[in-house]
Every structure is written in C-alpha cells, then in structure tokens.
C-alpha positions as CSV (number, residue, x, y, z in Angstrom):
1,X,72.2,99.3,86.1
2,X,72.4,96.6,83.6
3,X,75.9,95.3,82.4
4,X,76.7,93.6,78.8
5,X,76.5,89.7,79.2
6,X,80.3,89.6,79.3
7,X,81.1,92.3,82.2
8,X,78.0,90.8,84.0
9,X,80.1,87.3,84.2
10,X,83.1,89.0,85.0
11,X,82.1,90.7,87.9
12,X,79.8,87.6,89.4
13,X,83.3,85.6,88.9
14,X,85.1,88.2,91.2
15,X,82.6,88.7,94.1
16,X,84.5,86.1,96.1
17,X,87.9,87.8,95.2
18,X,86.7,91.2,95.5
19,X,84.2,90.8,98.8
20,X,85.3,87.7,100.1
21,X,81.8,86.0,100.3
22,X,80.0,84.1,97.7
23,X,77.2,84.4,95.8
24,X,74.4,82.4,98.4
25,X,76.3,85.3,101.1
26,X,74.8,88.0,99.1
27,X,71.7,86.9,97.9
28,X,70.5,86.0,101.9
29,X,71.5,89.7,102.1
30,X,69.3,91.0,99.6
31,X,66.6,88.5,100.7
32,X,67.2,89.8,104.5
33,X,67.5,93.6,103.6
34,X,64.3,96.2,103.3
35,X,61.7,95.5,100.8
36,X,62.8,98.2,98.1
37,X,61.1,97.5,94.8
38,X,63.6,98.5,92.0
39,X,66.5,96.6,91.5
40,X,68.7,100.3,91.4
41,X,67.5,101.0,94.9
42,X,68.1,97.5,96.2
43,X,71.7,97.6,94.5
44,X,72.1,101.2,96.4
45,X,71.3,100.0,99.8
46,X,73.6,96.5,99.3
47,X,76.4,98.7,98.1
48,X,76.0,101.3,100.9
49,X,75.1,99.0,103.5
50,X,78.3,96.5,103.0
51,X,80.6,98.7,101.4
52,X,80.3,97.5,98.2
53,X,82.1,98.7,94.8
54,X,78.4,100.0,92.8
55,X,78.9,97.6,90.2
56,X,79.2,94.5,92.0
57,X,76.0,95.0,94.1
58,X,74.5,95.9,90.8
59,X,75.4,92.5,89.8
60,X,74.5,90.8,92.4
61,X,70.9,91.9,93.0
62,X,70.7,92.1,88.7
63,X,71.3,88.2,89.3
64,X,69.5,87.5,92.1
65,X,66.6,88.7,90.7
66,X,67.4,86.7,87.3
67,X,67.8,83.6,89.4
68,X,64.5,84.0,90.8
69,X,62.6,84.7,87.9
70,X,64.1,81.9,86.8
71,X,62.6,79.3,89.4
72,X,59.4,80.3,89.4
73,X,59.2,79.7,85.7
C-alpha cells in the first residue's frame, strides 16, 4: 500500500505519538524480521507482529525501503 506524498509524511510524523518508538526502532525491526520479499507482506507481518495500525507499518516498511534505495544510489 502506497500513500499520497502528504498522508505518507503525516503518518511517519506520528509513529512516535502513535507507537511510542521512532523510526531507527522500526526499521531494526523490519531489518530483524523474516526475509519476505514484497513490501505488502513485510508491512503485514510488522503490523501483526507489533500490533500495529495497517497504515503505519505500511509506512514504515514503504520508507525503509525508500531510504535504502536511496543509499545505495
């Protein structure tokens, strides 16, 4: 699940409201869970493993994975 550049901002600004961990907290998650290859089922196991609202892990793994495209480049 993709969000709109606006609503992708938004929820990244309210992970450490919402969850109370940063960002670095759940990236090391998604970096430490199972080796899924889409970003859907990664966001499904970070949202069912932690109890996380849907859209939120969606952002978080939709970033993580934008971050580290990013750094390689």
């Amino acid at each position: 699940m993709h969000h709109n550049p606006q609503t992708h901002a938004g929820l990244l600004a309210r992970i450490p409201e919402v969850t109370g961990q940063g960002l670095s907290h759940w990236f090391a998650c998604v970096e430490a869970g199972p080796n899924l290859l889409s970003a859907e089922q990664r966001a499904h196991w970070l949202s069912d493993e932690h109890t996380l609202p849907a859209a939120y892990a969606a952002a978080i793994v939709d970033e993580h994975d934008r971050r580290r495209l990013a750094s390689r480049a």
